[in-house]
C-alpha positions as CSV (number, residue, x, y, z in Angstrom):
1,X,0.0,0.0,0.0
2,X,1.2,3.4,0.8
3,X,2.2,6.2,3.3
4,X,0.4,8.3,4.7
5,X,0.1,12.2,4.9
6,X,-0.5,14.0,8.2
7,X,-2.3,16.8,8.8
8,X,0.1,19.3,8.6
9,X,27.4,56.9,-0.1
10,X,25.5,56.2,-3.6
11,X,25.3,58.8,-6.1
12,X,28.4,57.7,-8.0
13,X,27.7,54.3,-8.1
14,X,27.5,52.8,-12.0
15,X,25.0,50.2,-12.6
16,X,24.4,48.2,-15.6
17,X,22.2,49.1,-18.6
18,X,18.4,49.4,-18.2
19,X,15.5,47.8,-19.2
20,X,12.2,49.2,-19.8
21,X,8.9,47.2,-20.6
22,X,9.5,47.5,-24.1
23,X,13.2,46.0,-23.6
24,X,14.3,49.0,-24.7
25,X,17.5,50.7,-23.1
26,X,17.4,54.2,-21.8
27,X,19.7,56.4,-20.2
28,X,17.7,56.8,-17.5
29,X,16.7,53.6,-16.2
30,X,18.0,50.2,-15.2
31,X,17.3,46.7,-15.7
32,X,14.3,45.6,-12.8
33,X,14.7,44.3,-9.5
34,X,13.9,40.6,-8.3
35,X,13.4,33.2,-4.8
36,X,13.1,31.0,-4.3
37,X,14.6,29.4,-1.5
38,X,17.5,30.5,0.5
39,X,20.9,28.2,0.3
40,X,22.6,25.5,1.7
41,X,26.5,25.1,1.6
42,X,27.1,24.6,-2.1
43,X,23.2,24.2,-2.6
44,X,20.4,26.5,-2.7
45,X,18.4,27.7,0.2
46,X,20.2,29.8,3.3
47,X,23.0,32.4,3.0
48,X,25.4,33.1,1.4
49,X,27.8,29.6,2.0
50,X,25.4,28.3,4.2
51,X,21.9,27.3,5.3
52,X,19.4,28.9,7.4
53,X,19.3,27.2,10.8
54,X,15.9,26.1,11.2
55,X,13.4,25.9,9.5
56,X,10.2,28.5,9.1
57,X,7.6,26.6,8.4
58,X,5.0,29.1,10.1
59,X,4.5,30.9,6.2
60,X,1.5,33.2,7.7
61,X,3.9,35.2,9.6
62,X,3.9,38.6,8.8
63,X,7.1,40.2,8.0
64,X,7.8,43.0,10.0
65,X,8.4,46.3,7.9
66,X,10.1,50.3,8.2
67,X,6.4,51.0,10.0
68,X,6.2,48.4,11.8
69,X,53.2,45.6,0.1
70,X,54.3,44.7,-3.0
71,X,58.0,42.8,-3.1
72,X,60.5,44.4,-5.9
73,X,61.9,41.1,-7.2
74,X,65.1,41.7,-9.8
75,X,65.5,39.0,-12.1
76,X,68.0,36.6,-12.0
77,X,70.5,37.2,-15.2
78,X,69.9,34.4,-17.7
79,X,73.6,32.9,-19.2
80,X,73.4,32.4,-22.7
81,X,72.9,29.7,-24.0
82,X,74.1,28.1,-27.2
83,X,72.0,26.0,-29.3
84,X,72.8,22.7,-30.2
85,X,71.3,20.6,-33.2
86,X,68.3,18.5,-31.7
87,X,66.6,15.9,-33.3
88,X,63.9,15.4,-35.7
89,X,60.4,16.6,-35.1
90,X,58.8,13.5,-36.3
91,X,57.5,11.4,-33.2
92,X,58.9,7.8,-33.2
93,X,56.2,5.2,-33.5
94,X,56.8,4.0,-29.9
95,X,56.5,7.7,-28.5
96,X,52.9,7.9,-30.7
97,X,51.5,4.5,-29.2
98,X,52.6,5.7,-25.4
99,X,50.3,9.3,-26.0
100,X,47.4,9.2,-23.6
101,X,43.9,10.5,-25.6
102,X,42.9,13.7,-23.8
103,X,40.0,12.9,-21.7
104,X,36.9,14.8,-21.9
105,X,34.0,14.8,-19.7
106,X,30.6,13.2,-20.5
107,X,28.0,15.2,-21.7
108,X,25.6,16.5,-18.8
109,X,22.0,14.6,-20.0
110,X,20.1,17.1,-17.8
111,X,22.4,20.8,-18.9
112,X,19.3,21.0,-21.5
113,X,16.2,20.2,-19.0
114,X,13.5,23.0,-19.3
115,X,11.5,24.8,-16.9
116,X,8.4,23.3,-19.1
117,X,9.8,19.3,-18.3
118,X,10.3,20.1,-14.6
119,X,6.4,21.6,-14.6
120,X,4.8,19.5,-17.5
121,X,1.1,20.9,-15.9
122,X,0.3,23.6,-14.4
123,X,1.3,24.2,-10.7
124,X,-2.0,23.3,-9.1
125,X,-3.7,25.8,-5.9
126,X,-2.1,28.2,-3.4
127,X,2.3,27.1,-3.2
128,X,3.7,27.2,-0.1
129,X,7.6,27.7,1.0
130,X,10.0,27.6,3.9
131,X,13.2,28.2,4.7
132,X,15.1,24.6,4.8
133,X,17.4,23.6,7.1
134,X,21.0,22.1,6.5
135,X,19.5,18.3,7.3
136,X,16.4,19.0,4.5
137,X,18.6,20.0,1.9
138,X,21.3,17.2,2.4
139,X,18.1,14.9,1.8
140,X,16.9,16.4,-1.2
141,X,20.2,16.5,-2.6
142,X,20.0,12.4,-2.7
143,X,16.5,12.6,-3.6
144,X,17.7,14.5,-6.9
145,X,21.3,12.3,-7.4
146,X,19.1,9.2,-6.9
147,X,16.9,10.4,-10.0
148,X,19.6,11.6,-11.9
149,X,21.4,8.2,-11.5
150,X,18.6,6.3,-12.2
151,X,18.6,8.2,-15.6
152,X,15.2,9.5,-15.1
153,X,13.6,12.9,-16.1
154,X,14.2,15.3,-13.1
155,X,10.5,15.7,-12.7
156,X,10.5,12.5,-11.3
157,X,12.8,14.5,-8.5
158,X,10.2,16.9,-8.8
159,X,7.4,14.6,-7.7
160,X,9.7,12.9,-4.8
161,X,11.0,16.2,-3.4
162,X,7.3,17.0,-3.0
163,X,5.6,13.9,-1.7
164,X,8.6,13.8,0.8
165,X,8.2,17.4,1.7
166,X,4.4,17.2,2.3
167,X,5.2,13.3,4.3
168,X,7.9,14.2,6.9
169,X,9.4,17.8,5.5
170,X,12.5,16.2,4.0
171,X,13.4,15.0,7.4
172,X,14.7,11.2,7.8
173,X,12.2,10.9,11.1
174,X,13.4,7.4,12.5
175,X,10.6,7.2,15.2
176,X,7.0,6.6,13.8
177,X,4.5,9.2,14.8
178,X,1.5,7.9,12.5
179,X,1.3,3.8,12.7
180,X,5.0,2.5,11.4
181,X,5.2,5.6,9.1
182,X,9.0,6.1,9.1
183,X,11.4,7.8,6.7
184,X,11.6,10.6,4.1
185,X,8.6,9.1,2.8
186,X,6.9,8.0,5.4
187,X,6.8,4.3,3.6
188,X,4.9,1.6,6.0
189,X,7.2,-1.8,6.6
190,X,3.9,-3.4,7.7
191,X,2.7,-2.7,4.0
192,X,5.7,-3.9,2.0
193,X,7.7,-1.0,1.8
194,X,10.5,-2.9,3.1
195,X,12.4,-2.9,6.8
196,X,12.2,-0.2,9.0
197,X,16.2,0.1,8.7
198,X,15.6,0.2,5.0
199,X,12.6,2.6,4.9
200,X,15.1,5.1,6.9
201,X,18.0,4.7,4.6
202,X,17.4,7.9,2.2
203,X,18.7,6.7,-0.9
204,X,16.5,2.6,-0.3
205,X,13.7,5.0,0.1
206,X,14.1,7.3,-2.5
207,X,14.7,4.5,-5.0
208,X,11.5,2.4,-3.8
209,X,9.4,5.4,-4.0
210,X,10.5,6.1,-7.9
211,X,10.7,1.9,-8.4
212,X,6.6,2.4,-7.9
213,X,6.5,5.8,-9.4
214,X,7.4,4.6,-12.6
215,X,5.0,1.7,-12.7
216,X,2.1,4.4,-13.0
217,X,1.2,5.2,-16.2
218,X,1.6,8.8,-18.0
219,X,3.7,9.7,-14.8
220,X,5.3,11.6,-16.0
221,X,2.7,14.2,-17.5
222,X,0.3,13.5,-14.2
223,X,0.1,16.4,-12.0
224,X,2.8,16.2,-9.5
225,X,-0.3,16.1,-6.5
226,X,-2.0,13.3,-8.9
227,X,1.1,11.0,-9.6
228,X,2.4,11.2,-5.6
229,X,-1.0,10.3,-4.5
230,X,-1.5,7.1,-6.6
231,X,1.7,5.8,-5.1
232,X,0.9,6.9,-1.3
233,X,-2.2,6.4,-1.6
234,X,-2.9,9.6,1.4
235,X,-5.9,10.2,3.2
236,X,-5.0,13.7,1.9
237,X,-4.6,13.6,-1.7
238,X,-4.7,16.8,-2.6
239,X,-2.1,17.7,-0.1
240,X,1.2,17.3,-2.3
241,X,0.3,20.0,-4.5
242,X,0.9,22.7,-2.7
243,X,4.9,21.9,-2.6
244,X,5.0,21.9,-6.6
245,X,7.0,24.9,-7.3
246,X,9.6,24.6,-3.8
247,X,9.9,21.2,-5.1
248,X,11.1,22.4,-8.8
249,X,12.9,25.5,-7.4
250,X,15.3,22.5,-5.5
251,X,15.6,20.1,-8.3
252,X,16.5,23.2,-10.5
253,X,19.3,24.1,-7.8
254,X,20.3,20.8,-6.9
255,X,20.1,18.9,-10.3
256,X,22.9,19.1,-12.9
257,X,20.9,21.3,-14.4
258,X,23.0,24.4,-16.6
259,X,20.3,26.8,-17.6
260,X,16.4,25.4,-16.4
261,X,15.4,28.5,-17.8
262,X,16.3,28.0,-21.0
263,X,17.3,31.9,-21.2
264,X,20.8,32.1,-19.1
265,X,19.8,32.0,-15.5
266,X,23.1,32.0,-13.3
267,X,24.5,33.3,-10.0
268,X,25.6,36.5,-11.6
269,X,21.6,37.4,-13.7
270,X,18.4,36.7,-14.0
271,X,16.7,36.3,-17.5
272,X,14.9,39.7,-18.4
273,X,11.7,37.5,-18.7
274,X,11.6,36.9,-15.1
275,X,13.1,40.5,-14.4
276,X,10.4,42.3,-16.7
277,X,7.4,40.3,-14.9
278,X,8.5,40.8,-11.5
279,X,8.7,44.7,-11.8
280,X,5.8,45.0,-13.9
281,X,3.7,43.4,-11.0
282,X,5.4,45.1,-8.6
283,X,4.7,48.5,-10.6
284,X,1.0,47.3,-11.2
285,X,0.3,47.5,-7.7
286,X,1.3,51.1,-7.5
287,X,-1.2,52.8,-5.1
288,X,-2.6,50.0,-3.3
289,X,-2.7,50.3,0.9
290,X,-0.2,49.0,3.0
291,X,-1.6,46.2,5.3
292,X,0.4,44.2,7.8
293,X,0.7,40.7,7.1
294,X,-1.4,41.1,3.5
295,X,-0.4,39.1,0.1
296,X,-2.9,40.5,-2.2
297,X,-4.3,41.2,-3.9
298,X,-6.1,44.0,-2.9
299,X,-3.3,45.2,-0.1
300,X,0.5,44.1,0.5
301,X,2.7,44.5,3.3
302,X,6.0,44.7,2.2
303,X,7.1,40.9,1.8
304,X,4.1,40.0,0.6
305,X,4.4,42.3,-2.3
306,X,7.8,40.7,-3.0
307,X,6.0,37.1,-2.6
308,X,3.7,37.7,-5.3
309,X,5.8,40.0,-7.6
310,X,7.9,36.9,-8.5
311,X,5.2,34.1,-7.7
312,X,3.9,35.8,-11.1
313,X,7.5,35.2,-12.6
314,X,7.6,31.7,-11.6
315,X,9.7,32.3,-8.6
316,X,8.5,31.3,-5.0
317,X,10.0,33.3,-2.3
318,X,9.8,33.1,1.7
319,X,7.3,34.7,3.1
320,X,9.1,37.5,5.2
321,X,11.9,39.4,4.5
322,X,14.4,37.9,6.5
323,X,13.7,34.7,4.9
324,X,13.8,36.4,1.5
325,X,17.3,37.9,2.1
326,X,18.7,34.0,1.9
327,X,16.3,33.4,-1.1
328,X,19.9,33.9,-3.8
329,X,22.8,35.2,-4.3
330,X,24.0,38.5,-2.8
331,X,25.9,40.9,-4.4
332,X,26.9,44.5,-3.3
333,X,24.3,47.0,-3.6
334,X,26.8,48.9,-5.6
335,X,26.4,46.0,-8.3
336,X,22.6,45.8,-7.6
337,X,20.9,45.2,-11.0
338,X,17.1,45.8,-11.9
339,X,15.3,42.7,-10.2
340,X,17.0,42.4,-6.7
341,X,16.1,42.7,-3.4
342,X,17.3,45.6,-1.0
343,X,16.5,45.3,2.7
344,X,16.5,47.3,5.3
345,X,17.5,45.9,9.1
346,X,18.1,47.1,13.0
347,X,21.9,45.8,12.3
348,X,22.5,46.0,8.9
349,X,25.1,43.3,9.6
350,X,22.9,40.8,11.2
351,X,20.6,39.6,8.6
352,X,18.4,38.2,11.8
353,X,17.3,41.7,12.2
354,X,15.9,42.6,8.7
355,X,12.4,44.4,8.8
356,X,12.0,45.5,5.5
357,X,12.7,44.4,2.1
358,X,12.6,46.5,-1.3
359,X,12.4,46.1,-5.3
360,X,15.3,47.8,-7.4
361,X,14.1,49.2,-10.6
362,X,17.4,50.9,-11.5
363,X,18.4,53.9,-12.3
364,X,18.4,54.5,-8.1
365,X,14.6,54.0,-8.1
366,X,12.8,51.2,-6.0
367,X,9.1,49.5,-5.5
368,X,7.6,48.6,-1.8
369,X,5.0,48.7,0.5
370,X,6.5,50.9,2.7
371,X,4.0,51.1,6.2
372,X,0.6,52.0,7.3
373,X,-0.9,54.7,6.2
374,X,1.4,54.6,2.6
375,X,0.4,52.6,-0.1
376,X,3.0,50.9,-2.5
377,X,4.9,53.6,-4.1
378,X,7.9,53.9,-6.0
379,X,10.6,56.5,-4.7
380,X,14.5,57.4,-5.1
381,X,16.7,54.4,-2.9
382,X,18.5,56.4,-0.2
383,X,21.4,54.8,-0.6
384,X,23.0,56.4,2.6
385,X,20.3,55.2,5.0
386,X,22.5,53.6,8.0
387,X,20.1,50.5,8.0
388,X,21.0,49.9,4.3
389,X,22.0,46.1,4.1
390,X,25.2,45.7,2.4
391,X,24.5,42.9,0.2
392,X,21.8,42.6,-2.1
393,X,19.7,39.0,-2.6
394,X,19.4,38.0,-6.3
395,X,15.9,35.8,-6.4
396,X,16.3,32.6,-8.1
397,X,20.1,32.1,-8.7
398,X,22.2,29.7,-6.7
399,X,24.0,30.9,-3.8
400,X,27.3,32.5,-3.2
401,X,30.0,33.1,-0.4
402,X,29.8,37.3,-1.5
């Protein structure tokens, strides 16, 4: 049978060129401003070079906002030197047959996988996101080499990453809580899924969980929430959709994946698609009130503005801003481009006291939902403000030790 789901300064600064709706550049505008999911060491969600420390899984919570000796070396005289005859270019035929062939890597079958094959169908009801923990992303890392061993389309590491996400929250959980439910997948020994040692090793479980996986049929154009369910088999079937796009932001991250965009996502940009939609949302919602803790669409606070801004451009980010800040890369904000995320915090060194979190546009211009009593506006960065955080997150690249 199956598992089971539980209920559960500034003014000199140069930036790059701009971008207008159009894709047009101007002189006086930059490119726009822009998750999901913070980084692990070498991985994805955290900070930079590292993980958040706990998870947040509470993604109601408000965010908080501005209301509320160089060495002279002298070179060593070389003698002269007379030449002498050498021999023959020509390699001997023993010197030929002792050449080693240059060895070249093997081609990367995933470096081509498209957004469109991690999310065949359309993401189905309201995502939710978290910030993982070191632990979580160590486990969806073997959910995802598992797959990729296996030689198996990553949305099959799609589906798993969910389902195990929704089961036990990417935690190994070696004590049962509902029945003999153990592991990543909460897989029952008492219904076949093998011993409870086995059902706790990560990789025995991943691989019996895509063993039965693959023995549905269409798999892999099911909904994520439809093809998880008919191997679980939950008394919450419905329940695994909701982790559809965290899932495919980690497979994207942790997969040998080179561009999942298809347009030149990296560490250092984001595609102007993504950038363009983001601001453009962000910019749509121009006048609407401020209200703490709102999403949308008819008020914002100011993380939820960011939330939705690049849910619409395929991006899922934390809910607050202090989670958003490990939702990238970070760069300077003197390198900040159109599309990333300026915050402001108590200590603008301690990322654990961020309370606000802005859109760039360029051209020292930025989008948020400032407080009470101001609706979402667009006004000149002061780039002097002593609560200015140094570093700037970049939603949806990998993270970086900047």
């Amino acid at each position: 049978m199956g598992s089971h789901s539980k209920p559960k300064g500034r003014a000199d600064y140069q930036h790059s060129r701009v971008l207008t709706n159009a894709g047009t550049e101007r002189p006086w505008t930059r490119r726009y401003p822009a998750i999901t999911l913070a980084a692990l060491a070498g991985t994805v969600v955290g900070g930079p070079g590292g993980v958040a420390a706990a998870m947040a899984f509470n993604v109601a919570q408000p965010a908080a906002t501005v209301g509320d000796a160089a060495v002279l070396v002298t070179p060593t005289p070389t003698p002269t030197l007379t030449a002498v005859p050498t021999p023959s270019a020509t390699a001997s035929p023993s010197a030929s047959a002792s050449a080693k062939p240059t060895k070249t890597a093997p081609p990367n079958p995933y470096a081509h996988t498209t957004l469109a094959q991690l999310e065949p169908t359309a993401l189905y009801g309201t995502q939710t996101t978290f910030t993982a923990s070191a632990d979580q992303w160590a486990n969806a890392r073997i959910i995802v080499k598992v797959a990729e061993q296996r030689k198996m389309p990553l949305y099959a590491a799609v589906v798993a990453v969910a389902t195990s996400v929704q089961e036990s929250r990417l935690l190994n959980l070696t004590t049962a809580t509902n029945a003999d439910s153990l592991g990543l997948f909460q897989q029952r020994p008492s219904q076949g899924w093998g011993s409870p040692a086995q059902v706790t090793d990560p990789v025995y479980a991943t691989t019996t969980f895509l063993n039965r996986l693959v023995q549905v049929p269409g798999w892999d154009q099911l909904p994520v929430t439809d093809a998880a369910q008919t191997v679980q088999r939950s008394a919450f079937p419905d329940a695994y959709a909701r982790w559809e796009g965290l899932a495919t932001q980690l497979v994207q991250t942790l997969g040998d994946v080179a561009d999942p965009l298809g347009c030149g996502i990296g560490a250092a940009n984001l595609p102007e698609g993504v950038v363009r939609t983001a601001i453009t949302f962000a910019l749509g919602a121009v006048g609407k009130p401020y209200v703490w803790g709102a999403t949308g669409p008819s008020a914002y606070d100011c993380s939820g503005l960011m939330l939705r801004a690049f849910q619409a451009a395929g991006i899922y980010l934390p809910r607050v801003s202090r989670e958003q800040y490990q939702a990238g890369g970070h760069v300077p904000v003197a390198q900040a481009q159109p599309g990333d995320l300026l915050f402001l915090a108590t200590d603008p060194h301690d990322p654990a006291t961020i309370h606000h979190v802005m859109l760039y546009l360029g051209n020292g211009m930025i989008a948020e939902a400032p407080y009470s009593g101001v609706p979402v506006r667009t006004r000149p960065m002061d780039w002097n403000n002593r609560e200015l955080v140094p570093l700037a997150t970049r939603p949806g690249t990998a993270p970086n030790p900047a």
